[in-house]
N, C-alpha and C positions, 0 to 999 in steps of 0.2 A: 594819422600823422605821428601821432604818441609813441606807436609802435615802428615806425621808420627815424626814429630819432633814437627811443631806446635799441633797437638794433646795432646803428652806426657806435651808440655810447658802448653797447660790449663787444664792440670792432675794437674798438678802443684800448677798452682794458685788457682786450685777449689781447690785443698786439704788445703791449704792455709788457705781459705777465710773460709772453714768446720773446720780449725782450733781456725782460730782467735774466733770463735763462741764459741767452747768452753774451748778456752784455756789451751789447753795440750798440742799443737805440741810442740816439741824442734826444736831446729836450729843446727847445727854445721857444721864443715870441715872437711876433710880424707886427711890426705896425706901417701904416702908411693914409695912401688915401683911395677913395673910389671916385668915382664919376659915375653917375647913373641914371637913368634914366627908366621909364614905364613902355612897352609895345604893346598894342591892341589899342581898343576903341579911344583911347584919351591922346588928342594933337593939341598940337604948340605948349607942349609943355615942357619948362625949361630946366636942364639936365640938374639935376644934382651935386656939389663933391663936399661927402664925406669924412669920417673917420672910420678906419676898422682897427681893429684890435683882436689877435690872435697867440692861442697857445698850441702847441703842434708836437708831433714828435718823428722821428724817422728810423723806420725800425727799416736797416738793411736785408732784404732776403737773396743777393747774390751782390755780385761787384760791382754794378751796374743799374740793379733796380733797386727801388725801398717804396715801401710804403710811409704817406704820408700823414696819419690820421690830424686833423684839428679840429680845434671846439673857439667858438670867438664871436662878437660883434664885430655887426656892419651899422654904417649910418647910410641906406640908401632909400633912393623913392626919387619921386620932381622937387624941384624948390617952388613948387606951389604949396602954400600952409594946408587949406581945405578947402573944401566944395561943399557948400551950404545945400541940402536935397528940397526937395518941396516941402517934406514931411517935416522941416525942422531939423533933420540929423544932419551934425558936421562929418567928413569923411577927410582924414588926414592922408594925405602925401607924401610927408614927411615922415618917414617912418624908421624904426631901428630892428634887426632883427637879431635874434643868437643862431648861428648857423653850425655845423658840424658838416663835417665830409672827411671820406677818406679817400686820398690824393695818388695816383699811382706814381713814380720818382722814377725817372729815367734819366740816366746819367750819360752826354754824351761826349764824356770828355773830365778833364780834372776840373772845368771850370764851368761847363755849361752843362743844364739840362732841362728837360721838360715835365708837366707834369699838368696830367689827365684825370679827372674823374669826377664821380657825386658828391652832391651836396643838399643836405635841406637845412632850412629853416626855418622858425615861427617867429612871429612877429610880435616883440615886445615892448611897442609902444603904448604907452597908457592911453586905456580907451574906455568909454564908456561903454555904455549896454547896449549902443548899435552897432555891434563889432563889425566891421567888412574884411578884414584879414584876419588870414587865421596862420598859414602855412604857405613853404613856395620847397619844391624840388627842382633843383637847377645842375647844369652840367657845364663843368670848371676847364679848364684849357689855358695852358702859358708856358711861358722860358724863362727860369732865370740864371743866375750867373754868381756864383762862390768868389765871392770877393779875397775871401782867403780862409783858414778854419774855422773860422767861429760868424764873419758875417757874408749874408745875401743878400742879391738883390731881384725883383722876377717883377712880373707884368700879367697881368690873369682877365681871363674876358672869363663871362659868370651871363649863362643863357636858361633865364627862369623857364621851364617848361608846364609849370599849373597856374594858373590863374587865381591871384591873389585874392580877389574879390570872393567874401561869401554869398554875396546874391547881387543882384544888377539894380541899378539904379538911374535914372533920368536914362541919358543915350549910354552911357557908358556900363556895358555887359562886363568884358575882359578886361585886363589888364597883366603882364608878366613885367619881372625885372630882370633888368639888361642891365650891365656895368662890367665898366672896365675898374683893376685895381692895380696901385703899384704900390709895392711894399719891401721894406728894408726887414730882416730879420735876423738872428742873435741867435746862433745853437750854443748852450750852457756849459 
């Protein structure tokens, strides 16, 4: 997981450093909220909304596409606190993650566009020494909308594909994260 995070981080900096060259990337921030929820072994558990907080950049590679790289916190998981196990160990719910992905930016119009692709994250909520999250690699999908130069606005669903859990416990084996995000954001 170390090593698909540092990867994305020098997606990053190369996109960067191919920006500063020719000087088109933008910079800015997202904020907004999630809504989220857990799929696999754990029912009735009631949805999530968060905060996320993001830094981004968009480096143009033709008139039409860009890449999107970001680096940010999410607040997602259930709004159940924990689940007390047999052993004594609590296993939080509530969880925060820092995530990274790079976004592919399609543009389908002056106003509107979409924007596809990966994402991982690990999980850093404070936790004791019975860790059960470690990491989650998810695949991003959304629309948003150029309010005008400097701000947007988009809607992103976010479909965890690894199972957050590092070992199973009572019924509950799996679990992934599922969330919808809508978010406002600021190019500098």
């Amino acid at each position: 997981m170390k090593n698909i995070i540092l990867s994305l981080f020098v997606i990053f900096i190369s996109l960067n450093a191919y920006s500063q060259v020719n000087g088109e990337a933008q910079y800015g921030f997202r904020l907004g909220l999630n809504y989220s929820n857990l799929s696999g072994d754990i029912e009735d558990a009631d949805s999530r909304l968060g905060l996320h907080a993001n830094f981004f950049a968009v480096v143009p590679l033709s008139d039409s596409f860009s890449l999107q790289p970001e680096i940010g916190l999410s607040a997602i998981g259930v709004n159940e606190e924990e689940l007390r196990l047999e052993n004594g160990d609590n296993v939080q719910f509530k969880t925060n993650w820092l995530q990274v992905g790079v976004l592919a930016k399609v543009d389908l119009g002056e106003k509107l566009y979409l924007l596809l692709g990966p994402q991982a994250g690990v999980n850093v909520t404070e936790r004791d020494n019975n860790d059960y999250y470690n990491w989650d690699i998810a695949g991003v999908g959304g629309i948003g909308y150029n309010l005008d130069e400097n701000w947007t606005l988009d809607l992103r669903y976010s479909y965890g594909f690894a199972n957050i859990f590092d070992r199973e416990f009572g019924e509950i084996a799996e679990a992934n994260n599922r969330y919808f995000q809508l978010g406002i954001a600021y190019k500098l």
